[in-house]
MIVEX-79477 format. One line per field, with one value per residue (C-alpha): residue number from 1; residue in three letters; x, z, y. Coordinates in nm, 3 decimals, decimal comma. Example, Ala and Ser with C-alpha at 12.3 -4.5 7.8 and 13.67 -1.06 7.14 Angstrom:
BEGIN
num: 1 | 2
residuo: ALA | SER
east: 1,230 | 1,367
up: 0,780 | 0,714
north: -0,450 | -0,106
***
This chain:
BEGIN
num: 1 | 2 | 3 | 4 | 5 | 6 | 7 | 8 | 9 | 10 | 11 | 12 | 13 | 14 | 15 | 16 | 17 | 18 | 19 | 20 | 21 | 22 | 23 | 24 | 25 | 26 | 27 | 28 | 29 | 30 | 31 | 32 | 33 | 34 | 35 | 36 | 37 | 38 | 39 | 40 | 41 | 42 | 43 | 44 | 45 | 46 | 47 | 48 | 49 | 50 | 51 | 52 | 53 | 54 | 55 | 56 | 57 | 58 | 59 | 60 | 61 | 62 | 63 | 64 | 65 | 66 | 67 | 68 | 69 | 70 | 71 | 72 | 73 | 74 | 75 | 76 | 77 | 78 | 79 | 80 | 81 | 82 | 83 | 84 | 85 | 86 | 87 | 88 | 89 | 90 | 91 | 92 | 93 | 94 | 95 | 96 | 97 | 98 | 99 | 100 | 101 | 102 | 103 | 104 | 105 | 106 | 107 | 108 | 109 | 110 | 111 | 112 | 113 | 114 | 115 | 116 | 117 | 118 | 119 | 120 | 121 | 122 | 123 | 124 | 125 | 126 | 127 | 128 | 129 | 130 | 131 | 132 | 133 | 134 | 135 | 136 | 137 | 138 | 139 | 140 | 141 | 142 | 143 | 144 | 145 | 146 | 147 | 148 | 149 | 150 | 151 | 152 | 153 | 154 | 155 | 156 | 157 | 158 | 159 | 160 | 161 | 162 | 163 | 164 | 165 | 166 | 167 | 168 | 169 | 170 | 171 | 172 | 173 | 174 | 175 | 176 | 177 | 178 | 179 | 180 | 181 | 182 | 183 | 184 | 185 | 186 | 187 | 188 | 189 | 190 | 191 | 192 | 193 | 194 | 195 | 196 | 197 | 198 | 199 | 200 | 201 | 202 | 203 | 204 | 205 | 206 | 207 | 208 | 209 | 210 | 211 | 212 | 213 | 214 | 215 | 216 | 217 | 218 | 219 | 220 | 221 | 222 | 223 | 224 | 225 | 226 | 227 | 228 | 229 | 230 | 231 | 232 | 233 | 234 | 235 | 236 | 237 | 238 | 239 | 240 | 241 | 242 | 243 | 244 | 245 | 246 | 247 | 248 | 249 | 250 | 251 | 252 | 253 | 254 | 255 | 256 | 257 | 258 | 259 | 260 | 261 | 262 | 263 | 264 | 265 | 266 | 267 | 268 | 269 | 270 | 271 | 272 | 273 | 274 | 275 | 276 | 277 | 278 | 279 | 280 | 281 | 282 | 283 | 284 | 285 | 286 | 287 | 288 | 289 | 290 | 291 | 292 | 293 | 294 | 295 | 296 | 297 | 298 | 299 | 300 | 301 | 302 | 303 | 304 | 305 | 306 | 307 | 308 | 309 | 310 | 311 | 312 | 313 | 314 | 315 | 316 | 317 | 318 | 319 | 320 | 321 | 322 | 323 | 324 | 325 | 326 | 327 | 328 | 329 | 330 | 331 | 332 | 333 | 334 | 335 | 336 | 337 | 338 | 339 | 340 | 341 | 342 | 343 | 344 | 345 | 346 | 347 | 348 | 349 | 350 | 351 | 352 | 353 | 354 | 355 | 356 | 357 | 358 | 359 | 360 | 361 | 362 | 363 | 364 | 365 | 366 | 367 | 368 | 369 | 370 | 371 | 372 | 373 | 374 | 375 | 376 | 377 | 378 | 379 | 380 | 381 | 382 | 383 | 384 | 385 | 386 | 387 | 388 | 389 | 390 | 391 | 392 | 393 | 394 | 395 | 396 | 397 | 398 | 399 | 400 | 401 | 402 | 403 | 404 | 405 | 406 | 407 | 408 | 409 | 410 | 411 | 412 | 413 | 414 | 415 | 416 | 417 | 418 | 419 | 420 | 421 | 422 | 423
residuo: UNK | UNK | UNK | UNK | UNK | UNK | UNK | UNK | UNK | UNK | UNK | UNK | UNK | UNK | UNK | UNK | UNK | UNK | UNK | UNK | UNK | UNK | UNK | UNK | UNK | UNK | UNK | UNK | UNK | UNK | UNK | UNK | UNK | UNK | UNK | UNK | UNK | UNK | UNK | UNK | UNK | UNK | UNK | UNK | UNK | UNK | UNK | UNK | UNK | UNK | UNK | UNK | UNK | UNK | UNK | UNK | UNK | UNK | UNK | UNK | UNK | UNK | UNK | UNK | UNK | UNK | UNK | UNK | UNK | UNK | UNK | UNK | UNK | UNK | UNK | UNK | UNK | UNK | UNK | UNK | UNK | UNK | UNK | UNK | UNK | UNK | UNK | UNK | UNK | UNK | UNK | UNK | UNK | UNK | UNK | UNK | UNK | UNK | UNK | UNK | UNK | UNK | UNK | UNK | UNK | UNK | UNK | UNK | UNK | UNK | UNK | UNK | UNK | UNK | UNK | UNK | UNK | UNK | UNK | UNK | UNK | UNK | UNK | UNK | UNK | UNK | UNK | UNK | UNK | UNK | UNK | UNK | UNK | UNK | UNK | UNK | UNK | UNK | UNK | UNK | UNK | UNK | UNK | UNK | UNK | UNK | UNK | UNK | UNK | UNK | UNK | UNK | UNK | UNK | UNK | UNK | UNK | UNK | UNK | UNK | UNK | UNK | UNK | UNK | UNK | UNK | UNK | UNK | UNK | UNK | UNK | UNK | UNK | UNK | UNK | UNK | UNK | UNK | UNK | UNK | UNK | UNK | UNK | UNK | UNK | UNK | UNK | UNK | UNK | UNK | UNK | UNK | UNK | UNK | UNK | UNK | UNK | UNK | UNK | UNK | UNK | UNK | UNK | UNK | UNK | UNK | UNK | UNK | UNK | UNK | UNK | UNK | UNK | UNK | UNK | UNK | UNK | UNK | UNK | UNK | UNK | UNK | UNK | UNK | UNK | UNK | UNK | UNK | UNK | UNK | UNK | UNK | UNK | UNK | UNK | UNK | UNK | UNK | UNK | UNK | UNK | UNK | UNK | UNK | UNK | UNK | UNK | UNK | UNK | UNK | UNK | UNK | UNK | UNK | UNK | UNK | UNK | UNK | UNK | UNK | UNK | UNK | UNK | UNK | UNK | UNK | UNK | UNK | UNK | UNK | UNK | UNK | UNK | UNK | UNK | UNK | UNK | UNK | UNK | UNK | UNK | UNK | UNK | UNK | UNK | UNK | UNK | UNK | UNK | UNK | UNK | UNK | UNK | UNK | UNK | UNK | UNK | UNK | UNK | UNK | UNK | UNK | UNK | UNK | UNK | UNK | UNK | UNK | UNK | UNK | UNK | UNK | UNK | UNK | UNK | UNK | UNK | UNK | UNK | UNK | UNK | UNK | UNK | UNK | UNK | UNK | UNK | UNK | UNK | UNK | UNK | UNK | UNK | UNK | UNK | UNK | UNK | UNK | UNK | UNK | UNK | UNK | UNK | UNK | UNK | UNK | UNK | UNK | UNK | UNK | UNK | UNK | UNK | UNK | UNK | UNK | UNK | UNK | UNK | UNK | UNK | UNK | UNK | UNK | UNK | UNK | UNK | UNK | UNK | UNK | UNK | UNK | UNK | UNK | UNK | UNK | UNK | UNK | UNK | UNK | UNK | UNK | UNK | UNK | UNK | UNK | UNK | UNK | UNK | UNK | UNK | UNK | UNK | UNK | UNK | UNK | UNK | UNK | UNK | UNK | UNK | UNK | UNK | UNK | UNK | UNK | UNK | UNK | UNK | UNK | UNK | UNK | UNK | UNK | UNK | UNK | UNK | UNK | UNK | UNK | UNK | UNK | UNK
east: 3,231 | 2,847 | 2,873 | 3,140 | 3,005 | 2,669 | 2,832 | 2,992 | 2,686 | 2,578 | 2,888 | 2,814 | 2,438 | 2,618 | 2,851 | 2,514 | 2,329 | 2,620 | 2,622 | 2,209 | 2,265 | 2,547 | 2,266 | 2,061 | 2,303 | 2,387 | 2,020 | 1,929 | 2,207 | 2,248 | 1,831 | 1,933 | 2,131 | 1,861 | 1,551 | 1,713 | 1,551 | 1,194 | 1,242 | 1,349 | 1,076 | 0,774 | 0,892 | 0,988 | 1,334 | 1,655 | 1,957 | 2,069 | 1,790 | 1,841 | 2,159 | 2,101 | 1,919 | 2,247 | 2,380 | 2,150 | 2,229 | 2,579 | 2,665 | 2,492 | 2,821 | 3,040 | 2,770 | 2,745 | 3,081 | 3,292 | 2,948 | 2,892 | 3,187 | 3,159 | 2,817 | 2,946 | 3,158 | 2,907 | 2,618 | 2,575 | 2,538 | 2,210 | 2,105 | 2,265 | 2,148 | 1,780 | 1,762 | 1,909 | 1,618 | 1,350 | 1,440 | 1,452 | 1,141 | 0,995 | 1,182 | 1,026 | 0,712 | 0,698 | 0,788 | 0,546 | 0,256 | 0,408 | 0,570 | 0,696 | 1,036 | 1,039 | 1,005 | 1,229 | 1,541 | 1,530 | 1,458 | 1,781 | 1,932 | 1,797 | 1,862 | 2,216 | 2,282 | 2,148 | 2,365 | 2,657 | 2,582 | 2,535 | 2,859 | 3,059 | 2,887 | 2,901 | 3,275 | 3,414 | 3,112 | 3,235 | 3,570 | 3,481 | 3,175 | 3,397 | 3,736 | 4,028 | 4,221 | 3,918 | 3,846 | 4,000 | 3,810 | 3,522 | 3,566 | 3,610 | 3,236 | 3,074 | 3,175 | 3,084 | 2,737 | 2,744 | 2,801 | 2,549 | 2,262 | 2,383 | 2,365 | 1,982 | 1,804 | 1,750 | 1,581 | 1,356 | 1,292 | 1,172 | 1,010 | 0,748 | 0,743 | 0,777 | 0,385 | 0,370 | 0,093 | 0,320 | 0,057 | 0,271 | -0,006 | 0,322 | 0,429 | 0,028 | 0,001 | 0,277 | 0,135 | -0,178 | -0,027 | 0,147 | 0,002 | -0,038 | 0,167 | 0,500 | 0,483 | 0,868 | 0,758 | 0,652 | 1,076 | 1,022 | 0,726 | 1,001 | 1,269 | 1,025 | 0,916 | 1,263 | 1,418 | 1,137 | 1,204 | 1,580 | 1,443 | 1,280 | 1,610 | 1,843 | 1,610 | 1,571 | 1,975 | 2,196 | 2,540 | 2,902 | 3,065 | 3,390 | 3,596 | 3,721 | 4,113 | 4,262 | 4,315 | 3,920 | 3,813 | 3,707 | 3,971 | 3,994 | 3,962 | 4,342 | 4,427 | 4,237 | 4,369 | 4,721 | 4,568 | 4,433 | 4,771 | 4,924 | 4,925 | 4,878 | 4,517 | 4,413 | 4,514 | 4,437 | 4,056 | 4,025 | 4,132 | 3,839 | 3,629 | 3,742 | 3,650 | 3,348 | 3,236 | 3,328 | 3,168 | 2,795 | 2,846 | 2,915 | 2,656 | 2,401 | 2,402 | 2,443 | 2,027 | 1,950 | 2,280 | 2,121 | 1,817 | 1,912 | 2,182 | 2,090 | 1,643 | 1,729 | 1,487 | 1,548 | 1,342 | 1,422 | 1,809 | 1,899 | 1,814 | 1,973 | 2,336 | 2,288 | 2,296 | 2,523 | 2,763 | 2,789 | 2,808 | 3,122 | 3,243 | 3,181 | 3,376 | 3,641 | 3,708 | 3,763 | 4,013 | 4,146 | 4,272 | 4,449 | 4,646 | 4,715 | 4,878 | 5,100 | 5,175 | 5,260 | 4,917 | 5,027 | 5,109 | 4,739 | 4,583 | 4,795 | 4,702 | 4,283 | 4,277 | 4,438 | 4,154 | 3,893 | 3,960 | 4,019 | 3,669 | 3,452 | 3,597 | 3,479 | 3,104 | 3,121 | 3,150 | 3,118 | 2,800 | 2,500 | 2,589 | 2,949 | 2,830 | 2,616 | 2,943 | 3,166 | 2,954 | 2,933 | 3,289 | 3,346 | 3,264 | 3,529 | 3,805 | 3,708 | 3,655 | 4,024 | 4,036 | 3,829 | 4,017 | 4,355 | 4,319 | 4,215 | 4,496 | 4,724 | 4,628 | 4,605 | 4,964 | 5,081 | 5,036 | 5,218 | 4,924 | 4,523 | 4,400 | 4,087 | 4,019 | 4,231 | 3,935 | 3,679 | 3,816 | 3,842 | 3,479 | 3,404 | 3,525 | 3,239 | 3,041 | 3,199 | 2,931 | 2,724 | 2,933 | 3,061 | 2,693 | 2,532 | 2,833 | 2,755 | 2,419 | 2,456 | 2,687 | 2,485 | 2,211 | 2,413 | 2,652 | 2,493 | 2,512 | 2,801 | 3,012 | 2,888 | 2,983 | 3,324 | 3,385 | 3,484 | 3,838 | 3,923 | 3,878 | 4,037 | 4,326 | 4,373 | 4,297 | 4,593 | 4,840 | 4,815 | 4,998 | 5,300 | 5,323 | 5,212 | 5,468 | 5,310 | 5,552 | 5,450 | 5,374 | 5,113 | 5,317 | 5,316 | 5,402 | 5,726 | 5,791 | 5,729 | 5,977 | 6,208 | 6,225 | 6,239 | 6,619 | 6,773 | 6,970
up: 5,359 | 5,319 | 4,956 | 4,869 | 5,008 | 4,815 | 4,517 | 4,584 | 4,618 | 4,299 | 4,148 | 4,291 | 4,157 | 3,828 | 3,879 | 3,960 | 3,662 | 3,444 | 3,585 | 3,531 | 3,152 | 3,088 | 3,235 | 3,008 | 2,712 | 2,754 | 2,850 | 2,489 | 2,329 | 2,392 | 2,395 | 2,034 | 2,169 | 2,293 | 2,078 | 1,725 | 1,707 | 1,844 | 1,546 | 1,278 | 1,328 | 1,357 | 1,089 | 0,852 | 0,829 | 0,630 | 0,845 | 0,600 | 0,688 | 1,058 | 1,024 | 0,878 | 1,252 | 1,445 | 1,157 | 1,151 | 1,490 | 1,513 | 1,165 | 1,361 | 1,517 | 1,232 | 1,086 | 1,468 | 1,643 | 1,523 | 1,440 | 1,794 | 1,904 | 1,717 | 1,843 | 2,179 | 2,134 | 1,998 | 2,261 | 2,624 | 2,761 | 2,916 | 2,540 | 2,352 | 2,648 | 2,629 | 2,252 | 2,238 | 2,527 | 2,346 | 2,034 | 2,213 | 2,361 | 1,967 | 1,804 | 1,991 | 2,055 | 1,653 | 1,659 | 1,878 | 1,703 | 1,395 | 1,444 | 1,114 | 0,993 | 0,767 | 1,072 | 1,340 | 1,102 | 1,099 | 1,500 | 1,546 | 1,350 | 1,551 | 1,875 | 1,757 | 1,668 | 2,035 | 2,198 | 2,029 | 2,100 | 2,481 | 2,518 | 2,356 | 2,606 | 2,934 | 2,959 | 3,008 | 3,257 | 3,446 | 3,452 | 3,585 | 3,815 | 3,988 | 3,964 | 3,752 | 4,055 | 4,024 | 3,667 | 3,578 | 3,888 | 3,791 | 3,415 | 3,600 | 3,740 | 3,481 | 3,278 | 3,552 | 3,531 | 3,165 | 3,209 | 3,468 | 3,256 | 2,935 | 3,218 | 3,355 | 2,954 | 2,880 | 3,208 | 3,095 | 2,814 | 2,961 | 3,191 | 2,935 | 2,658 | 2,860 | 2,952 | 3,238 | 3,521 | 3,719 | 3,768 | 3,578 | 3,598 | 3,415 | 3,172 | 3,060 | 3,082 | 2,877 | 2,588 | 2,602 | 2,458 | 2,190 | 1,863 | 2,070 | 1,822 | 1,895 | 2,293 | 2,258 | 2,082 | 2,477 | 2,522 | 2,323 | 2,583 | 2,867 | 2,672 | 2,588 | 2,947 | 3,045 | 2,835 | 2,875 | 3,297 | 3,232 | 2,991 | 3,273 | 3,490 | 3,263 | 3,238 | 3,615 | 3,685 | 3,730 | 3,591 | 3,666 | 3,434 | 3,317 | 3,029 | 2,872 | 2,813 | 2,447 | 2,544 | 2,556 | 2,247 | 1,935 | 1,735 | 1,456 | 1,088 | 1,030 | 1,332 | 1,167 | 0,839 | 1,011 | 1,194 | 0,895 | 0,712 | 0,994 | 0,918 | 1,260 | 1,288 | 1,037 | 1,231 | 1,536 | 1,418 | 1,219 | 1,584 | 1,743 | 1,417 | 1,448 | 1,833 | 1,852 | 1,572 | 1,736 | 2,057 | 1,862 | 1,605 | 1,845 | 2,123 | 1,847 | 1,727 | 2,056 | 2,073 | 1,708 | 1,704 | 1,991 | 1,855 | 1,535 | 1,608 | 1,945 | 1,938 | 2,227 | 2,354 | 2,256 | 2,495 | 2,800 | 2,755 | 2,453 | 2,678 | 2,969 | 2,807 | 2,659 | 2,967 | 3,080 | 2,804 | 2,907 | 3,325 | 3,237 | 3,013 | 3,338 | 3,530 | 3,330 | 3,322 | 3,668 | 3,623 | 3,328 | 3,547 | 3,749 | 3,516 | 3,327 | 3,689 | 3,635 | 3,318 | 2,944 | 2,800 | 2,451 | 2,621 | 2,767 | 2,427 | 2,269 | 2,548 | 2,561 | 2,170 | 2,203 | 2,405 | 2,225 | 1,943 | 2,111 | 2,261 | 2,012 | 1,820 | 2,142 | 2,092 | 1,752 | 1,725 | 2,061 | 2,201 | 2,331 | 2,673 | 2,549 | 2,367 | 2,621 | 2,862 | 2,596 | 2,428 | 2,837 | 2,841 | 2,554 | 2,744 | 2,947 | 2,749 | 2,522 | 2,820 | 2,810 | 2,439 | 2,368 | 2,686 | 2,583 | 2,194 | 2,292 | 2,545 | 2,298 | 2,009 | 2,203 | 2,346 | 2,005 | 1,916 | 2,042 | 2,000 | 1,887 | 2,127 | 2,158 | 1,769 | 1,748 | 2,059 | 1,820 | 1,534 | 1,720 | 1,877 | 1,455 | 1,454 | 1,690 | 1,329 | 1,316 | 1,510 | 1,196 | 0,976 | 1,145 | 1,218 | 0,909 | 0,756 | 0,989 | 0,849 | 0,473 | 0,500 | 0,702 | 0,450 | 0,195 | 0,402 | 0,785 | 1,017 | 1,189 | 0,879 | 0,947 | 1,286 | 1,192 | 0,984 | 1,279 | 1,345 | 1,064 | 1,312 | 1,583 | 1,409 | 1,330 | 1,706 | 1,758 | 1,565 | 1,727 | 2,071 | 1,783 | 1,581 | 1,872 | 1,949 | 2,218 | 2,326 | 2,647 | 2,798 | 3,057 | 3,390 | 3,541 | 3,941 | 3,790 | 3,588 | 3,859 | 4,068 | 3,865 | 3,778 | 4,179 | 4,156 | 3,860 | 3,872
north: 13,714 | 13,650 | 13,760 | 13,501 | 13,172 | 13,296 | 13,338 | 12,985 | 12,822 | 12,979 | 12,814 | 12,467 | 12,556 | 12,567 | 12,254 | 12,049 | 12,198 | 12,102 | 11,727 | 11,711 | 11,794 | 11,535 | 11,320 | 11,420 | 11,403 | 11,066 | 10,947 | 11,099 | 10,967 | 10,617 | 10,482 | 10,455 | 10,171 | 9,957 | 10,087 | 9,975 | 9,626 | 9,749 | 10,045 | 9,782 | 9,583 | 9,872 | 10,057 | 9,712 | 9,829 | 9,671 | 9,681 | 9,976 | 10,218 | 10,079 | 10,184 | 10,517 | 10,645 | 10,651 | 10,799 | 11,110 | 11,192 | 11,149 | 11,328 | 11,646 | 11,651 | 11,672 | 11,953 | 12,150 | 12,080 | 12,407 | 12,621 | 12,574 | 12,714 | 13,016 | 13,080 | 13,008 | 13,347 | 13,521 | 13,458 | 13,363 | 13,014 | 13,125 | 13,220 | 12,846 | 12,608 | 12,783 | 12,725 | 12,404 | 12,268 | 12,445 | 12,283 | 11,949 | 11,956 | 12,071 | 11,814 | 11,553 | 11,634 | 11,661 | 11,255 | 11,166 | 11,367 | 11,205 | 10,911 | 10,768 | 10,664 | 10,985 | 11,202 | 10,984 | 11,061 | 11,449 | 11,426 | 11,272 | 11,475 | 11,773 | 11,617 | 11,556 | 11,930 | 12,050 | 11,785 | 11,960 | 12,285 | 12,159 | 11,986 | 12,285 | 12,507 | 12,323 | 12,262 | 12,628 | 12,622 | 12,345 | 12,457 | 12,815 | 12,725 | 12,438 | 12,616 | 12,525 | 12,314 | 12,052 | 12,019 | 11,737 | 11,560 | 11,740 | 11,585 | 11,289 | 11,306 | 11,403 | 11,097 | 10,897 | 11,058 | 11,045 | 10,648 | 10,638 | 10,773 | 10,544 | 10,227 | 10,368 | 10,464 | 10,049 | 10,006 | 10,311 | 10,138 | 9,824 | 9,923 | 10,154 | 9,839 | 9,544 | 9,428 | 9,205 | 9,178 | 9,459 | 9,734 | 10,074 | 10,381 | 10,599 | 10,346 | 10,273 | 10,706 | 10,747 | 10,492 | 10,600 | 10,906 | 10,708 | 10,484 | 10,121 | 9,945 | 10,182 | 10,177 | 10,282 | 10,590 | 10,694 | 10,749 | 11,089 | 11,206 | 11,144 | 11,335 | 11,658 | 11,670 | 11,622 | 11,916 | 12,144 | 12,077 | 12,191 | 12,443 | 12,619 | 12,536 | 12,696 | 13,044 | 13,044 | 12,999 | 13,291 | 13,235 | 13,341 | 13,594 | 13,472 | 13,546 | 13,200 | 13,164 | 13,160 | 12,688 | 12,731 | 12,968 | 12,805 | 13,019 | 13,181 | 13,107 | 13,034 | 12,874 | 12,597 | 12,617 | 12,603 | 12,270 | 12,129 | 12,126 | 11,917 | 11,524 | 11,455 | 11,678 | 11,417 | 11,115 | 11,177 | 11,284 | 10,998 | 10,808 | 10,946 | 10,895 | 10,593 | 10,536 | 10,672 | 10,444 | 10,136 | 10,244 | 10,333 | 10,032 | 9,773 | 9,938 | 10,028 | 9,642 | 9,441 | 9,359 | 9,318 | 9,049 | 8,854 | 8,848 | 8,758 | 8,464 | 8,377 | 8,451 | 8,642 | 8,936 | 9,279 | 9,443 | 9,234 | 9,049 | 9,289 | 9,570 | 9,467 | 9,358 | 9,723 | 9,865 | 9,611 | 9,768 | 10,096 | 9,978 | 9,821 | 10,109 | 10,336 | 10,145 | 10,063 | 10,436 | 10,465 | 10,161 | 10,377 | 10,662 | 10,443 | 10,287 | 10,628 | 10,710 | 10,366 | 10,274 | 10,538 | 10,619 | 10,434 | 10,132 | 10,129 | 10,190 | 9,936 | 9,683 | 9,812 | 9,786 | 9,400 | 9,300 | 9,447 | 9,304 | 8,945 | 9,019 | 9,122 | 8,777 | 8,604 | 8,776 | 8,720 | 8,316 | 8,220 | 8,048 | 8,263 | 8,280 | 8,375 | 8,673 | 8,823 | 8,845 | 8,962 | 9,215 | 9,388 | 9,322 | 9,515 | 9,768 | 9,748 | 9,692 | 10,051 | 10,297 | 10,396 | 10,509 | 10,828 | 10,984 | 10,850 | 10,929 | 11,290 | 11,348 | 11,198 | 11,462 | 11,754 | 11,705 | 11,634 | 11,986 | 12,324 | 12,568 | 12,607 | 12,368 | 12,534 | 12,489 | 12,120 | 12,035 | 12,148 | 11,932 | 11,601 | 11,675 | 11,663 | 11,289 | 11,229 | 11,195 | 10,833 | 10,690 | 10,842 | 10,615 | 10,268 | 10,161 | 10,245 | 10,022 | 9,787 | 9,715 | 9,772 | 9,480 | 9,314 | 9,319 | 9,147 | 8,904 | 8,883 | 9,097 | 8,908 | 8,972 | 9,334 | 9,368 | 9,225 | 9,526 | 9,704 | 9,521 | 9,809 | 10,076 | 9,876 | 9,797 | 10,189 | 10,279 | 10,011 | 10,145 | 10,526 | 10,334 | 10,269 | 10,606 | 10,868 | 11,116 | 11,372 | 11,645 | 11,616 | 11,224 | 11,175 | 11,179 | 10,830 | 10,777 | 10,656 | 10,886 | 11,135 | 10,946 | 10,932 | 11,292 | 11,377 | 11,265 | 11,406 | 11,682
***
C-alpha cells in the first residue's frame, strides 16, 4: 500500500512537471508577441524582416514536428527534455552575448525546434503520469496554463523595459547584463535561467515506465504515405496552417498596428492588449468546452469564424479605442478553433492517428508564414492592408464547418439524450 501512493505522488510529480513546461512553452513562445515593435525599431527593421522572426521559430515546427516523434521512440523523455533545456539555455545565452538581428533569427529558430521536441514528448507523459480517465481534463489544464503564461510574458516585459521612478533592483540587474540600448534583450537572461532551472528539474525527476499505445506512436514510414494520399490530410493541415497563422499574425502585429495608426505605446498599451489577447483566448476556451457539450462542433466553428472575421474588420477601421477592445476580443472569438479543427481531422480518419497528430502539429509552421505575409504587404500597401490579408485564412477556417464529414461527431448533451431512447 505504501509503495503505491509513493509511486502516485511520483506520478502527480510528473503531472506538475508537465504543467511547469507548458508554462514555459507558452512564456517562450508568445514574448514574440509583444517584443516585435521594440525589435523593429533597435534593429531598423522593414516590416518584412520583422516579419521574418516569427517565421524562424514557427517553421522549426514544420522542420521538428515528425523528427521528433521518431526520436521520441528511439530515446527516453528523460534523454529529449534534457537536450532540448540544455539547448535552450545555449541558444540564448548566445543572443544575449551577441545580440544582433543576424543572431536573434537562428535563436528562434532553435528555440522553435526544442519547443517541438517538448510538446511531442510531454503528452504521452501527461496521459500516463495523470491516468487515461483524466486526460482530457488534464489537456484541459494545461491549456489553461499554457494561456496563463501567454497572458503573464507582456507584463514581464514591461516591467524589465518600462523606466519609471518604481525602484526594480531585478529589472536594473537584468539590464545591466544587457547592451543599454536593447533593455528587452534582458527577456533571453530570464529564459536561460529559466530552462537551465527545469534543466536541473528534469535530470533530478524519476519517471514512470510506460509503453505508449499504437493512437500515440509516431508511426511508421507508410502509414504516412497512406495519410498523405488522402485529400482530407491536406485540408485539414492546411486548417491548422491556416489557424495557427491567424492566431501569430494577428497576435504578432497587435502593438506595431497601434503604434502605427493609433501612436499608441508598444511597451505599455501594446503590451498590455497583448496580453489582453491571449486572457480572452484562455477564457474563451473554457466557454469553448461548454458549448462543444451543447451545440455540433461545425456549427461552433462556423459561428467562431463569423465573428472573427466581423471583429478583426471592427479593429481594422474602427477608432483607437475600438481597436484596442476588438483586437482582445479577437481573442475570444479564435479559442475554439485549433481544438475544434484538430478534433475534426482526427475523427475524419479510421486509423494512423498517431502519425495524422504528427502531421497537423506540421501546420503549426503557419504562424512561420501568415505574419511574415503580413508585413511584406505591409511594406508596400500599409500594414492595415497587411493585416487584412488574413480574412484568406479565415474564410478557409470557415468553410471546414460546411465540408467536414467526421465519422464520429463530438457527442452533444442532446445528442446523448437522444440516443438514451432509441431502440
Amino acid at each position: 500500500m505504501e509503495m503505491t501512493e509513493t509511486s502516485q505522488k511520483k506520478y502527480y510529480r510528473i503531472v506538475l512537471l508537465v504543467l511547469v513546461i507548458f508554462f514555459a512553452i507558452s512564456f517562450i513562445t508568445n514574448i514574440l508577441n509583444s517584443i516585435i515593435a521594440d525589435v523593429k525599431e533597435s534593429f531598423n527593421l522593414s516590416l518584412t524582416l520583422t516579419g521574418l522572426l516569427p517565421f524562424s521559430f514557427f517553421i522549426a515546427y514544420g522542420v521538428m514536428s515528425i523528427p521528433a516523434g521518431f526520436l521520441s521512440e528511439k530515446y527516453s523523455d528523460k534523454t529529449l527534455l534534457s537536450a532540448a533545456f540544455f539547448l535552450m539555455v545555449v541558444a540564448s545565452l548566445l543572443f544575449t552575448i551577441f545580440p544582433g538581428y543576424v543572431i536573434f533569427s537562428p535563436t528562434l529558430f532553435s528555440l522553435g525546434c526544442c519547443m517541438a521536441v517538448l510538446q511531442v514528448v510531454i503528452n504521452p507523459m501527461l496521459r500516463i503520469a495523470g491516468g487515461k480517465e483524466h486526460f482530457a481534463f488534464n489537456s484541459v489544464l494545461a491549456q489553461l496554463v499554457f494561456g496563463l503564461a501567454s497572458f503573464a510574458s507582456p507584463f514581464l516585459y514591461i516591467y524589465l523595459v518600462n523606466k519609471d521612478d518604481t525602484e526594480k533592483p531585478l529589472a536594473d540587474f537584468l539590464q545591466g547584463l544587457v547592451p543599454p540600448d536593447l533593455p528587452w534583450v534582458s527577456l533571453y537572461v530570464v529564459f536561460a535561467l529559466l530552462s537551465l532551472l527545469l534543466l536541473v528539474i528534469v535530470r533530478l525527476t524519476s519517471y514512470p515506465k510506460y509503453e505508449k499505445e499504437d493512437s500515440e506512436k509516431s508511426g511508421s514510414q507508410q502509414s504516412y504515405s497512406d495519410l498523405l494520399k488522402n485529400k482530407y490530410t491536406w485540408l485539414y493541415f492546411f486548417g491548422i496552417f491556416c489557424y495557427v497563422g491567424t492566431e501569430q499574425g494577428i497576435g504578432n502585429w497587435i502593438s506595431q498596428y497601434l503604434f502605427e495608426y493609433h501612436q499608441m505605446d508598444p511597451q505599455s498599451v501594446g503590451a498590455k492588449t497583448v496580453a489582453k489577447f491571449w486572457a480572452m483566448l484562455t477564457v474563451g476556451c473554457l466557454l469553448g468546452l461548454v458549448l462543444l457539450k451543447l451545440i455540433d462542433s461545425r456549427k461552433v466553428l462556423i459561428g467562431a469564424s463569423l465573428l472573427t472575421i466581423a471583429c478583426l474588420g471592427i479593429a481594422l477601421t474602427g477608432s483607437g479605442k475600438a481597436a484596442l477592445w476588438a483586437f482582445a476580443s479577437l481573442g475570444f472569438f479564435i479559442s475554439v478553433m485549433w481544438s475544434v479543427i484538430f478534433s475534426l481531422g482526427l475523427n475524419s480518419v479510421k486509423d494512423h492517428h498517431g502519425s495524422f497528430s504528427g502531421i497537423l502539429c506540421t501546420g503549426i509552421a503557419g504562424g512561420a508564414i501568415m505574419p511574415l505575409i503580413v508585413g511584406f504587404i505591409g511594406d508596400y500597401f500599409g500594414l492595415k492592408i497587411g493585416l487584412l490579408f488574413l480574412l484568406l485564412p479565415l474564410l478557409f477556417i470557415l468553410s471546414i464547418g460546411f465540408w467536414a464529414k467526421p465519422l464520429v461527431q463530438n457527442k452533444t448533451i442532446r445528442l446523448k439524450r437522444k440516443n438514451q431512447y432509441e431502440p
